[in-house]
N, C-alpha and C positions, 0 to 999 in steps of 0.2 A: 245479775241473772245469768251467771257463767253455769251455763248444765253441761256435765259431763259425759252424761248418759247420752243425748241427743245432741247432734251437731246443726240439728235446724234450728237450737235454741242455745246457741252460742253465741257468748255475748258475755265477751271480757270486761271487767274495770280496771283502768288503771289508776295512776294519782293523777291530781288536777294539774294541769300546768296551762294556764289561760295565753291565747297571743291577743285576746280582745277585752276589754271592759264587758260587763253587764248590759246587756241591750243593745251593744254594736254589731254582733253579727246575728240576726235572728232567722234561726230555720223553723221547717215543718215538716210532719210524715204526712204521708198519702199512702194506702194500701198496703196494710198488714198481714199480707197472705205469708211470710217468712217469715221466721224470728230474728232472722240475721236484721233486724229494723230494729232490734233494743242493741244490737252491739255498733250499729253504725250514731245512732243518737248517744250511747255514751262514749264514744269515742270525741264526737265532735262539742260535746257537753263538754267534756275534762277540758277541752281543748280553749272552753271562753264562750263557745256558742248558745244563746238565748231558746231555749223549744218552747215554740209559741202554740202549733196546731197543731192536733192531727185529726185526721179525719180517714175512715173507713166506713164503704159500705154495710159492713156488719158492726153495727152500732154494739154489741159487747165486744169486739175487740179491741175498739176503742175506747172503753173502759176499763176493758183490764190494760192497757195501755198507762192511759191513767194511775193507776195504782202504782206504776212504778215510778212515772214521774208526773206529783199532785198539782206542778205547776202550770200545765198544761191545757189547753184550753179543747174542747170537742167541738171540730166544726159541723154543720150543718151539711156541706157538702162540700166536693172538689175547689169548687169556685170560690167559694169563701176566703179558700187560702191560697187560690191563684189570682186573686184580685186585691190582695193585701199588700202593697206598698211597701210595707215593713220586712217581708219574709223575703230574703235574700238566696235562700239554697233550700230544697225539697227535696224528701228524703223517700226512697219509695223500697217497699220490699213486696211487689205486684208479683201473681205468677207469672211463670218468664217469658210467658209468648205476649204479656200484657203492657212489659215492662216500655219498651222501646215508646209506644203510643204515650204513654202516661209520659213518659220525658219530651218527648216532641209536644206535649201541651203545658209542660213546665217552661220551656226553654222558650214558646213563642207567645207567653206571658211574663216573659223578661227576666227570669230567674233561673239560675244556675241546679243542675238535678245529679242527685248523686245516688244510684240505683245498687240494688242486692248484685250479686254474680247468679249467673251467666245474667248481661243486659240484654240482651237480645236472641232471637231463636233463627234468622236468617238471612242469608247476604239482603235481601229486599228491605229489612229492618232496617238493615247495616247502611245503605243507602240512602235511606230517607234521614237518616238520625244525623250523618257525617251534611249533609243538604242545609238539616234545620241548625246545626250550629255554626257553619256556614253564614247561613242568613241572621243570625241573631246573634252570634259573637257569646255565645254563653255555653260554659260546660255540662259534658255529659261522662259525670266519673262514675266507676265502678268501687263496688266496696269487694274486691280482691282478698277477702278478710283473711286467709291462709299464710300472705307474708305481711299485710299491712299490719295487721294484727293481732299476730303472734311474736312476743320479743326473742324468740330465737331466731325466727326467720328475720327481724331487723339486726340483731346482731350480726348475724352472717353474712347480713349485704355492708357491714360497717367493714367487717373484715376482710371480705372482696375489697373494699375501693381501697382498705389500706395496703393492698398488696398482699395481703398473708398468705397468700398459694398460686402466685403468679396470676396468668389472664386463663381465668377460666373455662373451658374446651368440652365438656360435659356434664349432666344431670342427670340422674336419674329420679325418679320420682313416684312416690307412693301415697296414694290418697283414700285408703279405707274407708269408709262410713258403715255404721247401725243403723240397719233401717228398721229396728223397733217392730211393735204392732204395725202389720202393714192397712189392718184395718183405720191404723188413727192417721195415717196420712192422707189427704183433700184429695178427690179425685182427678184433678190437674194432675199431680205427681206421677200417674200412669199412664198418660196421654203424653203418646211423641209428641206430635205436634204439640205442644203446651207444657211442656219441662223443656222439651230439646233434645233429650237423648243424654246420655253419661256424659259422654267428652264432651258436651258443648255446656252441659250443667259442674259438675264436679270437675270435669277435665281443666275447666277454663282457669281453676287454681292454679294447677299443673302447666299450663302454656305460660301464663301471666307471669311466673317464677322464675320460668326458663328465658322467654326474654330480655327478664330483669338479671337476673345474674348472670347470664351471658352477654349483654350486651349488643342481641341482637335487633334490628330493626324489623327484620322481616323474617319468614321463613316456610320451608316448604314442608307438608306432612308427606314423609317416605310413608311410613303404612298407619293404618289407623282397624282396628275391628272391635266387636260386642255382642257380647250376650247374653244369652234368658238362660242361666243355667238352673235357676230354682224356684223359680217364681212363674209358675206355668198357668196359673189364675189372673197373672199382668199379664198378657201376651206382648205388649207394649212399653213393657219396661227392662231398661240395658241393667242390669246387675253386676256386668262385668265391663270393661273396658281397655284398650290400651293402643298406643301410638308413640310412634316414630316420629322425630322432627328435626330438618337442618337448617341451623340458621343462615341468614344471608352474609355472616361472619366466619363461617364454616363450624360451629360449633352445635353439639350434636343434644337431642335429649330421647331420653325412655321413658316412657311413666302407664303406670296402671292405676283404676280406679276400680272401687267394687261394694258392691254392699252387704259384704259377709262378717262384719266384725264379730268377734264369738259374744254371748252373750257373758263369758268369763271375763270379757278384759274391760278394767277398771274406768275407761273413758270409749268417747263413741268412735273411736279409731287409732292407730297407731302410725296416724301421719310423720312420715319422713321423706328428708330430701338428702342426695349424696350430689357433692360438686368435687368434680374434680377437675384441677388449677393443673397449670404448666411446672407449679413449685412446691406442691402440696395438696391438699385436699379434707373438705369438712361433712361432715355428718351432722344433719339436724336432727335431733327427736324432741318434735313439738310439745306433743297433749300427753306422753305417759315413757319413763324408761322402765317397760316391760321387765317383768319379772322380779322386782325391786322391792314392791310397794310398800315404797316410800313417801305415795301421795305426790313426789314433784314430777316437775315440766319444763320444759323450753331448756333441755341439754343440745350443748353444741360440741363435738368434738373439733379438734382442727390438728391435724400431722403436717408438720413441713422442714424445712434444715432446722429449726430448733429442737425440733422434738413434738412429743405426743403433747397436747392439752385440753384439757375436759371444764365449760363453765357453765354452769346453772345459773338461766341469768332470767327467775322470774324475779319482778319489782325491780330490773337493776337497767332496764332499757328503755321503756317507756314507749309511746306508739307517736313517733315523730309527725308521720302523714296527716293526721288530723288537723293539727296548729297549720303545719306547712299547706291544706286544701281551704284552709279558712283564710289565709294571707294570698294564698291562689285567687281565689277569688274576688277578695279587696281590691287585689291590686294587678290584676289579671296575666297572672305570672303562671309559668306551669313547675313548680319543684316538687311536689308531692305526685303528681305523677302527667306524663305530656296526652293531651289528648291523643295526638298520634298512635301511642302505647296502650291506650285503652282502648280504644276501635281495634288496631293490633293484635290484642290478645282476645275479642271478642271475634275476629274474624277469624283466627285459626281454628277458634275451638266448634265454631260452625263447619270450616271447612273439614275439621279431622270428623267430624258426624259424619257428613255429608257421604266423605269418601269409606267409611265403615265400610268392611266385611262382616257378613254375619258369621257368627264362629258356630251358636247351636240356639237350639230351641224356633220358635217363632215360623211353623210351618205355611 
């Protein structure tokens, strides 16, 4: 169910490569308000995992649910599948001001919750969430789906740790989206309070990226602003975005998000990341190399003492993090990604809202 056109219905397949047997690790969905809920179930499906439930208040989206995967069981309600013994991790794609609560009743019915991006909409979220895993010793992962997800952006972090352009020193970063008929998007999506805002929504790609490839633990937002520049019918909705960040490493990023992709180009944006290394430096072009159409994806450049090299590497990577979050949690390990680092990238992208400048619009 990989759409091109819409990035709220993105939702790669890879090939199977199981770390569990059949009925060893068994998840479920809970709240279908995002599409990003069919890319994180087939991620975790390739991976070996069992999809037992889901369950949504709007009982047709749980059938069309259904439809894509027939083995699937439709529960009755929340409880059903927070009272089942057998479901080991729940899977949620809530709207985002919803998300945090829905995992704090995952986590304190003994199960491990692994939510859409942005997980949460406020340091108050961010508090109670870091509290309740605390007390119940269970995770609260994020589906980051921009580098988890994308085998260009795992390639690139294969090529960071081999050294291929020394210790990496900055990023920039570029996150487009299509916002389509603004009429077909849910009325959440135009409500601050209840999306988040650009940077804490779409931006949280862009921070979560930049920690990872840099290597930063913490970091402070230099500047952060947004705005209404065409959408004067949403008074409430950022179209634009962009921020400043230095890590606690001293390692710097740039990055902008927006919702202008032209209706000419071939997929729902022209996400790219630029890193540059002490010894060289890479270039990702995720979802489309502009101008080509060639139909391909997931180009990486890398220039360093060797020279220039260019690899297209869809089907040739594979989405490591899935297997690595299912052994995580068997064996309650952190390699696919440290809780620390997911609180981390969900608290900057709050903190760079927060401190936003308005640039225009929104009198």
């Amino acid at each position: 169910m990989a759409d091109k056109q819409n990035g709220m219905n993105y939702a790669p397949t890879g090939k199977p490569d199981p770390v569990v047997k059949e009925g060893e690790f068994v998840i479920a969905a809970i709240a279908l308000d995002h599409g990003h809920i069919y890319g994180m179930c087939n991620g975790l499906i390739e991976a070996g995992a069992t999809l037992k439930w889901v369950y949504d208040r709007d009982r047709q989206k749980a059938e069309a649910f259904k439809k894509t995967y027939p083995q699937v069981t439709i529960a009755d309600s929340e409880d059903e599948i927070l009272n089942d013994p057998e479901v080991k991790l729940v899977c949620g794609a809530a709207e985002t001001w919803k998300r945090c609560d829905l995992g704090i009743r995952v986590m304190e019915h003994g199960k491990d919750y692994f939510t859409d991006k942005a997980p949460l909409t406020s340091l108050e979220q961010l508090e109670r969430a870091k509290e309740t895993v605390l007390k119940t010793g269970k995770k609260y992962m994020v589906y980051y789906s921009e580098r988890i997800h994308v085998e260009s952006a795992v390639f690139a972090g294969q090529l960071i740790e081999q050294g291929a352009i020394g210790k990496p020193i900055h990023i920039d970063g570029f996150g487009p989206h299509r916002i389509g008929d603004p009429k077909s998007r849910p009325d959440w999506f135009y409500v601050k309070e209840q999306y988040g805002g650009i940077l804490c929504d779409i931006g949280s790609h862009q921070i979560e990226q930049f920690l990872f490839y840099c290597g930063a633990k913490d970091a402070e937002v230099a500047y952060s602003e947004v705005g209404n520049y065409h959408h004067p019918e949403y008074p409430e909705l950022d179209d634009f975005g962009d921020a400043n960040l230095v890590g606690d490493n001293g390692t710097t990023q740039h990055f902008r998000v927006d919702w202008f992709t032209p209706d000419g180009l071939s997929t729902w944006g022209d996400g790219r990341t630029f890193i540059l290394g002490t010894e060289g430096y890479i270039e990702i072009r995720k979802y489309v190399n502009v101008g080509t159409n060639d139909g391909t994806s997931n180009h990486v450049f890398l220039v360093n003492k060797d020279g220039e090299q260019h690899f297209e590497v869809s089907g040739k990577v594979g989405y490591p993090f899935f297997g690595q979050l299912i052994l995580d949690c068997m064996n309650r390990t952190e390699n696919a990604m440290t809780q620390d680092h997911a609180f981390k990238a969900a608290e900057l992208c709050v903190r760079a809202q927060m401190k936003a400048a308005e640039l225009t619009g929104r009198k």
